[in-house]
Backbone as CSV, one residue per row, in Angstrom:
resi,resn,N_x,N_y,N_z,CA_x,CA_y,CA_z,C_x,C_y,C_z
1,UNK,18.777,1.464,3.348,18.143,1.655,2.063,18.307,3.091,1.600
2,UNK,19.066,3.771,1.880,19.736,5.081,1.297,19.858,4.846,-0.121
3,UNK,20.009,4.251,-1.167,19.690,4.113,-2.490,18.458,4.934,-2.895
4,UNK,17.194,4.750,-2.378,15.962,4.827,-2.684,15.968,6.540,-2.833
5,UNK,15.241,6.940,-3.820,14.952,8.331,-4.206,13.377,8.816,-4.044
6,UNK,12.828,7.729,-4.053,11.435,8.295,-3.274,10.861,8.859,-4.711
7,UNK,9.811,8.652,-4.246,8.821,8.995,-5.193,8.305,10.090,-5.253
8,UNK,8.168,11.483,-6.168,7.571,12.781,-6.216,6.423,13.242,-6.870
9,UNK,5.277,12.803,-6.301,4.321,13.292,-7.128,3.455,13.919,-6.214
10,UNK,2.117,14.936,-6.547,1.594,15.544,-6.041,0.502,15.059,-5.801
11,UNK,-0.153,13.722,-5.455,-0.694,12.749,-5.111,-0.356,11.864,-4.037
12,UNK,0.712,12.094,-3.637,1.146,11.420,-2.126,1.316,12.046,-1.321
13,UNK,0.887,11.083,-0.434,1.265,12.331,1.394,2.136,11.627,2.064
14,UNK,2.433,12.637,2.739,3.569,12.406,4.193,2.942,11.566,5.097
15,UNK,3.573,11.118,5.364,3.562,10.020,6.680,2.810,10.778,7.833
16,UNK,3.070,11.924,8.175,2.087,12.599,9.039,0.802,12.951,8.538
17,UNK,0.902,13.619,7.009,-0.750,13.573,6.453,-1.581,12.094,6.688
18,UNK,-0.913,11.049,6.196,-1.478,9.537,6.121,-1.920,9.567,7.515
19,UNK,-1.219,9.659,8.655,-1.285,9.539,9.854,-2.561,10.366,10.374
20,UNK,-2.491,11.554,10.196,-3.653,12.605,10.795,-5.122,12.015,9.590
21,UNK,-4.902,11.978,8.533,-6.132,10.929,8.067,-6.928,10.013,8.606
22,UNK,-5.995,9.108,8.569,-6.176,7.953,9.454,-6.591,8.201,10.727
23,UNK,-6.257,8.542,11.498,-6.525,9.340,12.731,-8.037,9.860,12.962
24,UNK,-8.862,10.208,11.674,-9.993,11.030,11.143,-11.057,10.235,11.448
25,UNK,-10.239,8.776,10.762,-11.554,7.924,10.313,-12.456,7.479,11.200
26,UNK,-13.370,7.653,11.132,-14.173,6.974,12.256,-15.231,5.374,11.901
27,UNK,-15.036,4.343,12.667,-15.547,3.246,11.790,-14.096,2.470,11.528
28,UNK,-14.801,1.474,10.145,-13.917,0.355,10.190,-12.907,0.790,8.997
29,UNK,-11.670,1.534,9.222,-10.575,1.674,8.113,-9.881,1.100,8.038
30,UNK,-9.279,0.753,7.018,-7.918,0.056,6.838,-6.850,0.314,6.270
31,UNK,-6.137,-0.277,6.076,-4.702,-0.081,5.128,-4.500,-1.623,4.250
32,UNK,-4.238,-0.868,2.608,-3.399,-1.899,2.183,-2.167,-1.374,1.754
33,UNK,-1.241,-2.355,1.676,0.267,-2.367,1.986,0.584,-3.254,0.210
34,UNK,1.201,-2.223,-0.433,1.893,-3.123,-1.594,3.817,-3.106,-1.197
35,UNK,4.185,-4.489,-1.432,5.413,-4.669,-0.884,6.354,-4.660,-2.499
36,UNK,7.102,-4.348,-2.861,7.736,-4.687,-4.051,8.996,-5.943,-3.640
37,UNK,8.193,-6.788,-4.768,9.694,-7.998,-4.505,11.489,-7.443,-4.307
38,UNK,12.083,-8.171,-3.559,13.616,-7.546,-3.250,14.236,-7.655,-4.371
39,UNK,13.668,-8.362,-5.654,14.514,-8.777,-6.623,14.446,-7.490,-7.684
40,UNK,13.739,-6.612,-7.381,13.474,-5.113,-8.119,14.448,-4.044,-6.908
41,UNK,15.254,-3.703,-8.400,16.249,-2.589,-8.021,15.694,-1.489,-6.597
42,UNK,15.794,-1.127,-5.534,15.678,0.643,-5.216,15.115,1.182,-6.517
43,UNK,15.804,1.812,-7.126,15.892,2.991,-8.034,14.732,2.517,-9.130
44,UNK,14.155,1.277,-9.089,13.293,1.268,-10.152,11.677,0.722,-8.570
45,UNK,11.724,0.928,-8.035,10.382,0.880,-7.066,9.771,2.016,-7.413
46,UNK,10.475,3.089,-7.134,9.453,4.163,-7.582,8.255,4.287,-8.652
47,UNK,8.980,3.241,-9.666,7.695,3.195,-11.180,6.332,2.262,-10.521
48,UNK,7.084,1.513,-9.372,5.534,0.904,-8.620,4.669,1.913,-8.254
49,UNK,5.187,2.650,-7.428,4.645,3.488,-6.495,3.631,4.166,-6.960
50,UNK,4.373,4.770,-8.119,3.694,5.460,-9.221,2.664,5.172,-9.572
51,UNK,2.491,3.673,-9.913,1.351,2.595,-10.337,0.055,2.824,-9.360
52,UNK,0.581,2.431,-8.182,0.061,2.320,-6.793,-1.024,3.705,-7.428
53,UNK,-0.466,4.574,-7.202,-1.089,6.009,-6.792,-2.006,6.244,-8.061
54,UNK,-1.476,5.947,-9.146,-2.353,5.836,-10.233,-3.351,4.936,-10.566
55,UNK,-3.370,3.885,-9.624,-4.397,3.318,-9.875,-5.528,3.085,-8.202
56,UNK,-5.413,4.645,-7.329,-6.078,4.252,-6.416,-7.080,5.183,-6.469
57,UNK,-8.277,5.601,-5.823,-9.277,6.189,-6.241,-8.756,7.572,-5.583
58,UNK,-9.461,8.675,-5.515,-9.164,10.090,-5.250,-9.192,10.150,-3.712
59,UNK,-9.849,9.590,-3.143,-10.487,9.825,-1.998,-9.421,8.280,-1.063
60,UNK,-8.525,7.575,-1.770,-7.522,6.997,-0.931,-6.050,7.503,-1.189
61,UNK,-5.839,8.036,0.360,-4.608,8.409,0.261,-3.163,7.241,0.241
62,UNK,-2.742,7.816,-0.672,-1.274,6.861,-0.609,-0.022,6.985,0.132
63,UNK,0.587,6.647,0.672,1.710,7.613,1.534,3.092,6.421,0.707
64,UNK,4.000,6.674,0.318,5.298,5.494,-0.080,6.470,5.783,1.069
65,UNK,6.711,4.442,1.462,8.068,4.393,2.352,9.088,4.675,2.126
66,UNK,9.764,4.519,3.086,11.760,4.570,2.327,12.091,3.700,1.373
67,UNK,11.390,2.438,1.206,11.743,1.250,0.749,11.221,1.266,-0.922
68,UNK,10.057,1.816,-1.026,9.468,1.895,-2.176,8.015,1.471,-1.956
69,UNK,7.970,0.526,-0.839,6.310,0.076,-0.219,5.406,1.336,-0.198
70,UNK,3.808,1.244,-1.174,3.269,1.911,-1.035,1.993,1.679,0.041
71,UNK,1.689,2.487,0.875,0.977,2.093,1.886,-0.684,3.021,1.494
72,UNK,-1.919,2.430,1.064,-2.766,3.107,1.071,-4.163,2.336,1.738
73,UNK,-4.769,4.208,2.310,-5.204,4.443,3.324,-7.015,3.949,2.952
74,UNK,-7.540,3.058,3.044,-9.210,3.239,2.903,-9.749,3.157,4.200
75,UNK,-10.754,4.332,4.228,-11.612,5.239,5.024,-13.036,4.154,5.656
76,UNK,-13.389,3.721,4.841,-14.304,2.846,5.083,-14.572,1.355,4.948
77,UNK,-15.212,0.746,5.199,-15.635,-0.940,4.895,-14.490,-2.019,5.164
78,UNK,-13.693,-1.510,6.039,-12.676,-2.688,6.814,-11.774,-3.232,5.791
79,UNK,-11.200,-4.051,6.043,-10.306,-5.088,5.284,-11.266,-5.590,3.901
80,UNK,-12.374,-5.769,4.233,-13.454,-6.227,3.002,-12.285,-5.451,2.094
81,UNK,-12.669,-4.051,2.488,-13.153,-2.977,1.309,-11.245,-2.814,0.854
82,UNK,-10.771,-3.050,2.224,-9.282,-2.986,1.567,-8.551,-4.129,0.595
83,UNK,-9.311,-4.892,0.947,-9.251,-6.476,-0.236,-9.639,-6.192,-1.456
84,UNK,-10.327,-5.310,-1.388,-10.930,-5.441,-3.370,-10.263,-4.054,-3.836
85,UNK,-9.851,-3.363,-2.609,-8.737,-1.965,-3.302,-7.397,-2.814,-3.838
86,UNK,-7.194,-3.379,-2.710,-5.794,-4.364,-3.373,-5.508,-5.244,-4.258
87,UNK,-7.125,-5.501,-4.810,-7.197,-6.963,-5.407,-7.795,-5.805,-7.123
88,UNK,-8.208,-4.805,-7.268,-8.420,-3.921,-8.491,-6.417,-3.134,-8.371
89,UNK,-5.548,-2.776,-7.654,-4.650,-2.566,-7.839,-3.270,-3.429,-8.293
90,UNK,-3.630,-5.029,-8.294,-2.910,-5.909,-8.379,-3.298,-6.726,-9.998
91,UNK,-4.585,-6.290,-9.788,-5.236,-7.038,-10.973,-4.730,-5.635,-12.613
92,UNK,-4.850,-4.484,-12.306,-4.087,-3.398,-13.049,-2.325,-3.723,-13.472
93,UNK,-2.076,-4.028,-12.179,-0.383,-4.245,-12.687,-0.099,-6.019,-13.128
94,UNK,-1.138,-6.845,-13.300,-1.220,-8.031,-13.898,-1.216,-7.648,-15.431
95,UNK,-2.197,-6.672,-15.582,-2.070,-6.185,-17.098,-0.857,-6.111,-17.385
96,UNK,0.330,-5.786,-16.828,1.557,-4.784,-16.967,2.646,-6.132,-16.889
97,UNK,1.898,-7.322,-16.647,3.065,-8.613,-16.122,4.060,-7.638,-15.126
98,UNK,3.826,-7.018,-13.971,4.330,-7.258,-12.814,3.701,-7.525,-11.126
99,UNK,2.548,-8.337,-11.772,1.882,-8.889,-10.373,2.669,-9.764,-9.835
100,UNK,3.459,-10.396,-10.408,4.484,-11.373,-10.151,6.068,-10.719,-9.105
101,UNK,5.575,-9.798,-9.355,6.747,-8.782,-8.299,6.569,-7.659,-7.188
102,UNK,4.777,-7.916,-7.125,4.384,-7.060,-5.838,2.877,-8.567,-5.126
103,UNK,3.458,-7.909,-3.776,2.692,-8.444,-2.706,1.544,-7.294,-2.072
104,UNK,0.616,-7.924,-1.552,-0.143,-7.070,-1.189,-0.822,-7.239,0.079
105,UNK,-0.704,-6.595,1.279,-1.387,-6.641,2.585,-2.400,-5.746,2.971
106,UNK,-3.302,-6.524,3.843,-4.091,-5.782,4.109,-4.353,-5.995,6.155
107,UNK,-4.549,-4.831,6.587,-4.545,-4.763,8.043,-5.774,-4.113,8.194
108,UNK,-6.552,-4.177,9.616,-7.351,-3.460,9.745,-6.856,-2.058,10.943
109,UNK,-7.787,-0.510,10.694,-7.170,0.188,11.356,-7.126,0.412,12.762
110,UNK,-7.876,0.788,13.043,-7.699,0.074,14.691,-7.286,1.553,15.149
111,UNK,-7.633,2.560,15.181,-7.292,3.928,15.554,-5.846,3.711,15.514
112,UNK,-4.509,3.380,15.352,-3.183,3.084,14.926,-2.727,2.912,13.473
113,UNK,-2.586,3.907,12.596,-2.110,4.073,11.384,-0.747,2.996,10.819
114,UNK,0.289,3.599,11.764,1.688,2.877,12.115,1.429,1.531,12.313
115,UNK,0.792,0.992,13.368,0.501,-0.463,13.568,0.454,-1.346,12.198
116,UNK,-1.201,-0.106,11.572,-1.772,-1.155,10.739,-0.718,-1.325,9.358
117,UNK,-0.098,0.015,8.874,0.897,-0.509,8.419,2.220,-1.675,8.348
118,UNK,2.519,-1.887,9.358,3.438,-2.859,9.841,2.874,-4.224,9.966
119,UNK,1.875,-3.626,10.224,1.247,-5.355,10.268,0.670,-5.694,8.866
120,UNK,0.269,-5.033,7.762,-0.241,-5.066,6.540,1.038,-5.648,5.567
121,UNK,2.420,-4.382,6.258,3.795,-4.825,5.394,3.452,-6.284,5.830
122,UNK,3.914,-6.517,6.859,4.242,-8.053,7.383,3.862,-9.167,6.512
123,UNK,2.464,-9.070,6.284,1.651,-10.213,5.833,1.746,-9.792,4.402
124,UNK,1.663,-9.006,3.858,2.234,-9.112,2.237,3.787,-9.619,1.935
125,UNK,4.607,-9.106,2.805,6.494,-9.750,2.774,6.028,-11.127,2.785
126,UNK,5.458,-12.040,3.889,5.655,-13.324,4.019,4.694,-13.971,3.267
127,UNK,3.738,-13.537,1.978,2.789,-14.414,1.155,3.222,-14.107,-0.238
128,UNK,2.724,-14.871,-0.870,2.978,-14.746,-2.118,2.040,-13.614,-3.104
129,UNK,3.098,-13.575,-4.167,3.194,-12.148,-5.204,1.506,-12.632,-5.345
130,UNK,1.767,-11.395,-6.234,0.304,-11.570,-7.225,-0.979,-11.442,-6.323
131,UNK,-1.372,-11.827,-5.303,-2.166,-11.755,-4.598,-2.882,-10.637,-3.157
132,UNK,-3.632,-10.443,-2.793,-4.107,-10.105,-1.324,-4.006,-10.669,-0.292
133,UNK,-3.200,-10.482,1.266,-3.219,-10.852,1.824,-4.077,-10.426,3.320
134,UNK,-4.655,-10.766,4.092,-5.031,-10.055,5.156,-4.537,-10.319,6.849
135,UNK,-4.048,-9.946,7.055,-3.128,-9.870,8.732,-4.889,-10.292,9.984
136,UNK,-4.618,-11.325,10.437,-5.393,-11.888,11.237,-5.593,-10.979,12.647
């Protein structure tokens, strides 16, 4: 995925910031995972990402992949709380008619940042658009 130009704004963190965050939390954190459908260019994911970050509160960090997947970080109230972050970020880009081209996962954190990511991607790739998913 060398195409991808990544997203530049001064609202996202590095994979090690996300990580040492996460790392912080103490209690039930999570991650939700927005996946962008394969049928959207590289070079146009970034305008997700963008979305992502603009529509998450101050206090959740966003970190974006190589891929264009934006991965963000909530501090408190488990998967609950990461369900209704994902489900007010999905319901924003419904306004926009492209809920139909992002998936959305949710993992719980589990002192493992990396994990919960992968397992959050996972279960948003294999469910359908438009919606919240949560990794069992």
């Amino acid at each position: 995925m060398s195409d991808f130009r990544g997203v530049s704004t001064p609202w996202q963190v590095s994979r090690a910031e996300f990580e040492q965050t996460a790392s912080e939390v103490e209690g039930d954190g999570a991650v939700c995972v927005f996946v962008v459908d394969e049928q959207i260019p590289l070079q146009a994911r970034s305008g997700y990402a963008t979305l992502v970050i603009a529509y998450a509160r101050s206090d959740e960090p966003v970190h974006i992949l190589d891929d264009g997947t934006a991965a963000l970080l909530i501090r408190q109230g488990g998967t609950d709380s990461a369900t209704v972050a994902g489900r007010r970020v999905i319901d924003q880009m419904r306004k926009l008619g492209l809920d139909t081209t992002l998936r959305a996962g949710v993992a719980a954190l589990r002192g493992d940042a990396a994990n919960a990511i992968e397992q959050a991607r996972g279960v948003a790739a294999s469910n359908a658009a438009g919606a919240v998913h949560v990794a069992a």
